[in-house]
N, C-alpha and C positions, 0 to 999 in steps of 0.2 A: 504494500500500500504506500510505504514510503518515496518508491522508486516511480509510482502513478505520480503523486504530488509533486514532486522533483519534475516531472518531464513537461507537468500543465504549469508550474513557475517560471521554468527555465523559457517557454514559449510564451510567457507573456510577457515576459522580461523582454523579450526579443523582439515580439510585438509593439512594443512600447518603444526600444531604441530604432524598428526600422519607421515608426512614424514621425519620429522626432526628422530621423535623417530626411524623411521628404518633403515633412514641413518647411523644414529649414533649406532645402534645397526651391521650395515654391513649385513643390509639382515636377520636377523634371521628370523629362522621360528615359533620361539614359539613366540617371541618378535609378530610377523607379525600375530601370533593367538591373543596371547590377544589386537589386538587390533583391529581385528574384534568382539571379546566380548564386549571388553569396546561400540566399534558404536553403537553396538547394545541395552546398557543400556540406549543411549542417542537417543536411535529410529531413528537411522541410521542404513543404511547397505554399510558395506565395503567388496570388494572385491579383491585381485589383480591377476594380471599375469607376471612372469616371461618369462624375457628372458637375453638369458647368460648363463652361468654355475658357477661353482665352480671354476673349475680348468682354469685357465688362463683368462678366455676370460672374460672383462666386462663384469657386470651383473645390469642390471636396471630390474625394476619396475613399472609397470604401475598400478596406485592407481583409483579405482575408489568408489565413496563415493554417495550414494543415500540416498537425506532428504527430509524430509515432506515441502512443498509448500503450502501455505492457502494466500489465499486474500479472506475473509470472507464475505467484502460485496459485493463483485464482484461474490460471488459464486463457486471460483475458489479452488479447494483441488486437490493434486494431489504428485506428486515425480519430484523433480527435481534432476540432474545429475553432479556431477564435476567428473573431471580426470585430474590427473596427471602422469608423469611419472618421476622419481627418477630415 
């Protein structure tokens, strides 16, 4: 159970610094690519969606971050889900 909790902190943690990083970069798109590369070194997968545009109108982000789930003696493997939106 301890190793469950460990993996949903360790993924929010993550969550939490790759929003910071695109906030702070204002959206970019290359910025917003490598850091679906980076998830992915870390055997995650990220994804997002836009909504908004460029030109005037507020633009957010919606983050979503898929990581490995184990409770091993529970038998339990699987993909757990967070989302955000920025």
């Amino acid at each position: 159970i301890i190793s469950g909790n460990v993996a949903v902190t360790v993924a929010a943690d993550y969550l939490e610094e790759v929003s910071d990083v695109i906030r702070e970069s204002n959206y970019n798109a290359s910025v917003m690519n490598a850091c679906v590369q980076k998830a992915k070194d870390h055997g995650y997968t990220l994804s997002f969606q836009r909504y908004g545009s460029d030109t005037g109108m507020k633009q957010y982000v919606k983050i979503v971050l898929e990581y490995p789930y184990e409770l091993p003696l529970l038998g339990v493997h699987g993909q757990k889900r967070k989302q955000k939106i920025i």
